[in-house]
C-alpha positions in Angstrom: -13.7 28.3 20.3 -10.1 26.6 20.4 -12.7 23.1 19.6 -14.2 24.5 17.2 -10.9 26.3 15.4 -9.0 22.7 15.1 -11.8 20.6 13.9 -12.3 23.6 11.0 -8.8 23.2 10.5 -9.2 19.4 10.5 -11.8 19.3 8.0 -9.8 22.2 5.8 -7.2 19.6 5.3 -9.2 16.6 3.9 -8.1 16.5 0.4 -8.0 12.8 -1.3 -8.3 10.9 1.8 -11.9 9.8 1.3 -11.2 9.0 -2.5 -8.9 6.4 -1.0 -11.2 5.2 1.9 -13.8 4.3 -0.6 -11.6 3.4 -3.7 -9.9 0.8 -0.6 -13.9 -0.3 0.7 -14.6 -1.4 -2.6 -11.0 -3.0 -3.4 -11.3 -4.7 0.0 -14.6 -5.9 -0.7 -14.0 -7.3 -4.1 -10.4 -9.0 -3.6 -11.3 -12.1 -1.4 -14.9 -12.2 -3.2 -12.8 -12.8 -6.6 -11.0 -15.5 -4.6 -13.9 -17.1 -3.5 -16.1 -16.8 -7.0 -12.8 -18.4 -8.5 -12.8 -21.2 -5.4 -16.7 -21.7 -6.4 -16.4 -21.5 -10.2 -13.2 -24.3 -9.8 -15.7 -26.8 -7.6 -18.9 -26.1 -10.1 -17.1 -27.0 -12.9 -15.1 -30.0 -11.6 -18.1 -31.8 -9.8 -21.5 -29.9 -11.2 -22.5 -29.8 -7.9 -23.2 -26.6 -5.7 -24.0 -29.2 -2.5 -21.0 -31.4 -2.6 -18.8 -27.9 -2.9 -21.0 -26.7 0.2 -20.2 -30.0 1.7 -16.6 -29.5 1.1 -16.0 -26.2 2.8 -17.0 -27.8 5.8 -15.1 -30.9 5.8 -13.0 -31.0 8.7 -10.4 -33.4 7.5 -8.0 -33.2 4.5 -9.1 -35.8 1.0 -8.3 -35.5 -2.5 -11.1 -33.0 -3.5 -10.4 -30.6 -1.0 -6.8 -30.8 -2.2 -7.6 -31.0 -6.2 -9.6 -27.6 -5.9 -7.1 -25.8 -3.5 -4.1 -26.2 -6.0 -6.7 -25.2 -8.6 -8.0 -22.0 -7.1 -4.5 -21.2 -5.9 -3.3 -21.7 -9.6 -6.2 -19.0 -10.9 -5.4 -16.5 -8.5 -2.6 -16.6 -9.8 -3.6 -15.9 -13.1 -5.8 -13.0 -11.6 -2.6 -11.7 -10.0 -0.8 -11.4 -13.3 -3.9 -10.2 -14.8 -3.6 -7.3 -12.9 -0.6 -6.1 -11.7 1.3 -6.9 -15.4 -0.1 -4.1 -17.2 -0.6 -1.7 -14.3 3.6 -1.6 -14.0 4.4 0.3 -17.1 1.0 1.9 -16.3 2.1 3.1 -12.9 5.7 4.3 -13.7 3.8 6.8 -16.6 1.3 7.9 -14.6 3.5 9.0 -11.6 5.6 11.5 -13.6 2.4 12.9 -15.4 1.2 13.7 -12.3 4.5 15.7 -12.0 4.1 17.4 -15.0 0.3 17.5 -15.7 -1.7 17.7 -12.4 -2.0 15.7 -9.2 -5.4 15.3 -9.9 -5.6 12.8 -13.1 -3.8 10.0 -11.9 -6.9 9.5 -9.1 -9.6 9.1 -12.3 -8.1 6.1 -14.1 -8.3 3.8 -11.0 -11.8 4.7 -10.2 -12.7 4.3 -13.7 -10.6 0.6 -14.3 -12.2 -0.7 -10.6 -15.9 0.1 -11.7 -15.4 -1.6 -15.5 -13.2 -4.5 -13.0 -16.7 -4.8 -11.1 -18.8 -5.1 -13.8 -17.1 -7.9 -15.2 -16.6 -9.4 -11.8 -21.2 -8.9 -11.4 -21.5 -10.9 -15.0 -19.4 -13.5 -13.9 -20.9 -14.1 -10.7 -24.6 -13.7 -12.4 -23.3 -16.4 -15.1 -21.3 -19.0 -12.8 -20.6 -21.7 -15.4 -18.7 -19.2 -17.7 -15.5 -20.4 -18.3 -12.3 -19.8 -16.2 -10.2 -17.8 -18.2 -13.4 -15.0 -18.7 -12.3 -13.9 -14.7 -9.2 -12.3 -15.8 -11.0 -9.6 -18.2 -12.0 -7.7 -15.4 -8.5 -7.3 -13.8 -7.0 -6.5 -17.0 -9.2 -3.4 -17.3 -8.2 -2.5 -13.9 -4.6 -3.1 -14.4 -4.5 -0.8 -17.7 -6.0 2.1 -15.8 -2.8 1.5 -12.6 -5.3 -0.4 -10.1 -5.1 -0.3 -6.6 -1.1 0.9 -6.6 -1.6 3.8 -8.7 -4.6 5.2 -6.7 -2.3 4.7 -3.9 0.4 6.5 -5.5 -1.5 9.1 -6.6 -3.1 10.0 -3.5 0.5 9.9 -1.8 1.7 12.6 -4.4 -1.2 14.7 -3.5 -0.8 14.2 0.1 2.9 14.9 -0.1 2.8 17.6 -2.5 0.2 19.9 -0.4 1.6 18.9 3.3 4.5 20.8 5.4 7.8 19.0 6.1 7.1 18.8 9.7 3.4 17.2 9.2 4.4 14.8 6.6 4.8 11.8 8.7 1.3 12.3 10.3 -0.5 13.3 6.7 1.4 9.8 5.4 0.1 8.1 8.3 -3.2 9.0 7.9 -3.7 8.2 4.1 -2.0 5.0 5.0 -5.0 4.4 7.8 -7.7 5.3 5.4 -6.6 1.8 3.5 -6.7 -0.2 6.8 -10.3 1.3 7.8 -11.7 0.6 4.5 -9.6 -2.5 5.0 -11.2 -2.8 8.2 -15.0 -2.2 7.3 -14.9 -4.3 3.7 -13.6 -7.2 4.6 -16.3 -7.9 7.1 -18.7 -6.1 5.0 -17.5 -8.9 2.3 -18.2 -12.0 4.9 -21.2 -10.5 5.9 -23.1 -10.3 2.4 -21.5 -13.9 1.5 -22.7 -15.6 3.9 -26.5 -13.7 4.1 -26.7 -12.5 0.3 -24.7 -13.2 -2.3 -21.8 -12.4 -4.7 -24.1 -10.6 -7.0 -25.1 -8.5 -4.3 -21.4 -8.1 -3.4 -20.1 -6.8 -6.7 -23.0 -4.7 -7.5 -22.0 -2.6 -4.3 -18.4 -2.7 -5.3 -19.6 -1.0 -8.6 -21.0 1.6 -6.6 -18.3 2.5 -4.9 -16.0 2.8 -7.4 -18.3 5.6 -9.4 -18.9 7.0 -5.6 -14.8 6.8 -5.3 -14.7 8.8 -9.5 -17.3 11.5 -8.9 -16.0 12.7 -5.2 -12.6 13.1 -7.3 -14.4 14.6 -10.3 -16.2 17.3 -8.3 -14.4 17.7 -5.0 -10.9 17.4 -5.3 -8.5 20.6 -6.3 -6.6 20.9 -9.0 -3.1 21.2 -8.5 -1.5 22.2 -11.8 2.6 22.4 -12.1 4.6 24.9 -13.7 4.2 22.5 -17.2 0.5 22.1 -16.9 0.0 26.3 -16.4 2.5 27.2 -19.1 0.2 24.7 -22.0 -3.1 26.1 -20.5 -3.6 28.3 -23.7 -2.6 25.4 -26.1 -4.4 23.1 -28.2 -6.1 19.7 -27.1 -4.1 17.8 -29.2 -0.8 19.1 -28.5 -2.1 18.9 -24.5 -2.7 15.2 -25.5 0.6 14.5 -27.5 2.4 15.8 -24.0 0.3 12.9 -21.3 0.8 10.2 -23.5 4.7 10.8 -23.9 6.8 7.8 -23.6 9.3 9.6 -21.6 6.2 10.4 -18.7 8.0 6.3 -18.0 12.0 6.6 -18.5 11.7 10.5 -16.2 10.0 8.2 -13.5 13.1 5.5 -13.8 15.8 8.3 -14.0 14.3 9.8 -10.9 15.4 6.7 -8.9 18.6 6.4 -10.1 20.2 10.0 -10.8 22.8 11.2 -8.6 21.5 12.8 -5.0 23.6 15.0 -2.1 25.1 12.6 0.8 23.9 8.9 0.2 20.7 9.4 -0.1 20.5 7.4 -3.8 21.7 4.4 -2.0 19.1 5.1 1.1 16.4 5.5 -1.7 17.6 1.7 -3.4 17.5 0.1 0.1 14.4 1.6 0.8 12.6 0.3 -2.7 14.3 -2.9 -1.6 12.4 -3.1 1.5 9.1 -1.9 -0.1 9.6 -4.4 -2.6 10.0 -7.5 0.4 6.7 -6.0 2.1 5.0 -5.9 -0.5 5.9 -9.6 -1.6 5.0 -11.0 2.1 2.0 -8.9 2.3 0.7 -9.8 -1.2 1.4 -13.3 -0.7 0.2 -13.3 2.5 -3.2 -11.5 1.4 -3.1 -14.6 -1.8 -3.4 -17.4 0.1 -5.0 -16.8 3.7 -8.6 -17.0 2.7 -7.5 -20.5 1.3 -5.3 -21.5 4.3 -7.9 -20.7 7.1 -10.5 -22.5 4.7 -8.5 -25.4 4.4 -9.5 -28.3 7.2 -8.6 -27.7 10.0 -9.8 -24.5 10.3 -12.9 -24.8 7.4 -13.6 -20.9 8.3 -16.7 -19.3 7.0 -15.9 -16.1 4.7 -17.9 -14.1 7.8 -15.2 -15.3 10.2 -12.6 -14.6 7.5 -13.9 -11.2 7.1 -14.2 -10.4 10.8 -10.2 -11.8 11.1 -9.2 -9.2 8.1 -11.6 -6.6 10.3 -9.4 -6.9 13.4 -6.2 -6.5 11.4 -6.8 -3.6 9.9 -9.0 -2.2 12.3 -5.9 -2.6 14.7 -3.4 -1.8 11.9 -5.4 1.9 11.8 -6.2 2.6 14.9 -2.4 2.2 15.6 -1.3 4.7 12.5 -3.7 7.5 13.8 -2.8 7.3 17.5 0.2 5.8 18.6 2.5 7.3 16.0 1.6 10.6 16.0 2.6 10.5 19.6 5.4 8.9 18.8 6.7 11.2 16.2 5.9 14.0 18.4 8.1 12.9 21.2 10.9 12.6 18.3 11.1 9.0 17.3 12.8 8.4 13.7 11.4 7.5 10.5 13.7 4.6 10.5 13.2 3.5 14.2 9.0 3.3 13.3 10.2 1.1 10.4 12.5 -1.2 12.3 9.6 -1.8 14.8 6.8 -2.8 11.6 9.2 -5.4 10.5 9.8 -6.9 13.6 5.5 -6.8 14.2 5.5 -8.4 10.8 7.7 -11.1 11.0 6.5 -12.1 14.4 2.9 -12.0 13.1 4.3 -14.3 10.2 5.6 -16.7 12.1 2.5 -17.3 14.6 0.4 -17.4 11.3 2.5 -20.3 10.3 2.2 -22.4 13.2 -1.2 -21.9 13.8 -3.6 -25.1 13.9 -6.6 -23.5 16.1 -8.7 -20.5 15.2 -7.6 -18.8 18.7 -4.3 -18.6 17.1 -5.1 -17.2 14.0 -7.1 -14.8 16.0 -3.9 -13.7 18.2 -2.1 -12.9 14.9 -3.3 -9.3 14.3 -2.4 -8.6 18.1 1.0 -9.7 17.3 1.3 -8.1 14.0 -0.7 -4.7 14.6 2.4 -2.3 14.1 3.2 -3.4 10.6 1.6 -0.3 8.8 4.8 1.2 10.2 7.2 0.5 7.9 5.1 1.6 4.5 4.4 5.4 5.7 8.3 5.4 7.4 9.6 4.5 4.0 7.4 6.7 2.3 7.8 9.7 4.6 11.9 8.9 3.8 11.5 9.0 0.7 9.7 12.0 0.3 12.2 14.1 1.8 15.4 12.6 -0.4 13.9 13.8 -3.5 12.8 17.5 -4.4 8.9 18.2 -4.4 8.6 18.1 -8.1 9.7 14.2 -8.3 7.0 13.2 -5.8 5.2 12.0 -8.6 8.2 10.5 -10.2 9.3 9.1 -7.2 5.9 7.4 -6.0 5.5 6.0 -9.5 8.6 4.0 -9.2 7.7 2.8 -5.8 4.3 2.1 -7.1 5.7 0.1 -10.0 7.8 -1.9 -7.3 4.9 -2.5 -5.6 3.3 -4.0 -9.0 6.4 -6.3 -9.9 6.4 -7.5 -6.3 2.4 -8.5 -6.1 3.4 -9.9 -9.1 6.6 -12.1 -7.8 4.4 -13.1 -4.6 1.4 -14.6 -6.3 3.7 -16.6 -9.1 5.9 -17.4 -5.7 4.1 -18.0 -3.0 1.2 -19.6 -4.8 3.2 -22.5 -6.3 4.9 -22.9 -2.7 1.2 -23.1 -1.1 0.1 -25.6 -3.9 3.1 -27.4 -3.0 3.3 -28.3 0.8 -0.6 -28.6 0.8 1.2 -31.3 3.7 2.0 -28.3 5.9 0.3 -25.2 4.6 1.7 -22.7 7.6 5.2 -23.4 5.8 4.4 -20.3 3.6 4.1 -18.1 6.0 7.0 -18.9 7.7 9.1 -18.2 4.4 7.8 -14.6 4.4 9.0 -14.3 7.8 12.5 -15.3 6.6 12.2 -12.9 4.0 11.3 -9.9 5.6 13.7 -10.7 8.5 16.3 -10.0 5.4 14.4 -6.5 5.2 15.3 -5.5 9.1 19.0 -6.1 8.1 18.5 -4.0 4.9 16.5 -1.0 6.6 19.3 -1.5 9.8 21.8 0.0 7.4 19.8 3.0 6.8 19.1 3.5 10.5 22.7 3.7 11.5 23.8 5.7 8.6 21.3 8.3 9.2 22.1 8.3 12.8 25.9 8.6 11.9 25.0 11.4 10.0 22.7 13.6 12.6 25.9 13.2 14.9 28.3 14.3 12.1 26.0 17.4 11.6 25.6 18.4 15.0 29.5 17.8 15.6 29.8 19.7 12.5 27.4 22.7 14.0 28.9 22.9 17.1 32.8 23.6 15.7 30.8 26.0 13.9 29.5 27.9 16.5 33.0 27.6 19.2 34.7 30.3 16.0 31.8 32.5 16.5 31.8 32.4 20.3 35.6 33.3 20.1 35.5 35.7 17.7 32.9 37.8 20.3 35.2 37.4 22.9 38.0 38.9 20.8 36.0 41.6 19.5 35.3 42.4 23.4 39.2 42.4 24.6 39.6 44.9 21.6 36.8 46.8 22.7 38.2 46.8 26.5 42.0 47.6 24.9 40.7 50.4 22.8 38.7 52.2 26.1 42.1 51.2 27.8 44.0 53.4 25.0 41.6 56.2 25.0 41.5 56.4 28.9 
């Protein structure tokens, strides 16, 4: 009965978690496929010839071509980078306070529609190889006009964070945050599977798919959650419903939120917390830019299967860590800030291994080392949440979302160029990220001793209040005795 009580109570509290796992399979899917297409379309173009690029991807030593179409593909993701991320900033930041205003619900349809119309255009090219270069980027325009991957991500967070408790918020963070590493998990072996046996045709036709699977499961399934300005317009006109979602100020209320004056420190706690975000986000975007090309580049020559199963046991690890370990270890009363601390340090260690690694063992030791790095995001978000009042979830999510868009988009002009650049000693990339984000411990060290300063400050403070209260009983008993003294 007790069995049967928690999983009802379990499956009463899936809300947008599966929109994300499937929205995540097919973004996990399709990312290193548009990296390999643009790797094949770079070689068919350059030599005409579909043996001589096979012949290349298994060269075991370092020559001019290999080098000629690394710099080249590195240069056009890039460009598909930019493609995306560029219009989905200002997209993001207006989305995130219309969901504050509007409903939680319509910020999870754009991405589902912009990934399916992304997919499409992603299928033609694939179909049509010898279309030029510069036809890649339509399909990651669409997507970054409807938000992309960050506004589905911010979107579900504002859900998540606007139906959970206080006490549960952690846990419901963690586990949206683990729905992206098991998608993360299954597509990216998924993706090396169907490469290597089928075909990118075959691979973006499933991503298509998903993405409508990902838009009717939100269509039909998930509740609407209507604030106090989307119930008092319910009896209004479609047009002036329309004037009030496309306001300009849906963008400056999700700036202001970030920046307006909050009790104790906890504006400056929010602007080091966007800072770290913003250094994750550059390591891991870079990071997720150029590994398919550094373990394809000799020595390693990988296969996109073994690629695939590589990305498998990071996320896979990544997840299974966020749904077991830190529940436990939020239940036995470790900080927000302490779980942070530890993902960085994962992070950076996982960095620097990547960077020195020569054999595929090593590369393969990498998601072992780095397995707590999920950590920091849902910390920081979980922070977050609770400095800012529940109708700037939105608000608040949208800036951190739009963060996360200008970082992606820092990291692929950055770390792209630096990869093109020391094709000599490709590892050195990685172990500038690990520099960087060691600067993110320092930053995120700050909060952590501040907010520790401040739980002793209130529990000295709460204790002097109590010893007035305690005194004042015992006076109120010596009068009682006096007064039965008197009276006697």
């Amino acid at each position: 009965m007790t069995c049967r009580h928690t999983c009802k109570s379990f499956f009463k509290g899936i809300t947008v978690e599966p929109v994300l796992f499937v929205y995540m399979l097919a973004s996990f899917l399709q990312f290193p496929a548009t990296q390999g297409l643009a790797f094949s379309k770079v070689c068919l173009l350059k030599y005409n010839s579909t043996q001589f690029c096979e012949r290349l991807r298994h060269n075991d030593t370092p020559n001019f071509e290999e080098t000629f179409i690394q710099s080249k593909t590195s240069l056009w993701i890039t460009f598909l980078t930019i493609s995306l991320t560029a219009p989905s900033i200002l997209t993001t930041a207006f989305i995130g306070s219309w969901g504050d205003k509007i409903d939680r619900k319509l910020p999870l349809i754009l991405p589902c529609i912009g990934g399916a119309l992304s997919s499409l255009c992603f299928l033609i090219n694939s179909v049509f190889v010898k279309l030029p270069l510069p036809v890649l980027l339509v399909g990651p325009i669409l997507n970054g006009l409807t938000g992309g991957f960050v506004t589905m991500i911010m979107a579900t967070f504002s859900y998540v964070t606007h139906v959970s408790e206080t006490r549960s918020r952690t846990s419901r963070v963690a586990v949206v945050e683990a729905m992206s590493f098991i998608a993360g998990t299954l597509g990216v072996i998924l993706m090396g599977i169907i490469l290597d046996r089928a075909s990118f045709t075959v691979l973006f036709s499933l991503t298509s798919v998903l993405f409508v699977i990902a838009l009717m499961y939100v269509l039909i399934f998930v509740k609407k959650l209507q604030t106090d300005c989307g119930q008092s317009q319910s009896d209004q006109r479609l047009r002036q419903r329309l004037g009030h979602y496309f306001n300009v100020t849906h963008v400056k209320e999700s700036m202001v939120c970030a920046f307006r004056r909050r009790d104790g420190h906890n504006r400056l706690h929010l602007w080091i917390l966007f800072s770290v975000i913003a250094i994750l986000m550059i390591c891991t975007s870079g990071q997720m830019d150029i590994l398919l090309l550094f373990v394809r580049h000799s020595p390693l020559s990988w296969s996109y299967g073994l690629y695939g199963y590589l990305q498998g046991l990071h996320n896979g690890l990544r997840s299974l860590l966020l749904l077991s370990l830190l529940p436990l270890l939020k239940k036995i009363g470790l900080r927000d800030s302490t779980l942070v601390l530890t993902g960085l340090v994962s992070k950076v260690a996982g960095l620097v291994l990547l960077g020195l690694s020569s054999k595929t063992w090593m590369v393969f030791l990498v998601p072992v080392v780095s397995m707590l790095e999920g950590y920091p995001s849902a910390g920081c978000r979980s922070l977050m949440s609770r400095m800012v009042e529940k109708d700037e979830q939105g608000k608040i999510f949208g800036a951190v979302a739009s963060i996360e868009s200008i970082a992606t988009l820092l990291a692929s002009v950055i770390f792209n160029n630096i990869y093109s650049a020391t094709q000599f000693y490709p590892g050195l990339t990685f172990q500038i990220m690990a520099g960087l984000c060691s600067v993110s411990i320092g930053l995120m060290l700050l909060v952590h001793i501040h907010l520790i300063g401040n739980w002793y400050s209130d529990l000295v403070e709460s204790e002097a209040q109590e010893e007035p209260t305690h005194t004042e009983n015992i006076q109120d008993r010596d009068d009682d005795d006096s007064s039965i003294a008197v009276t006697r």
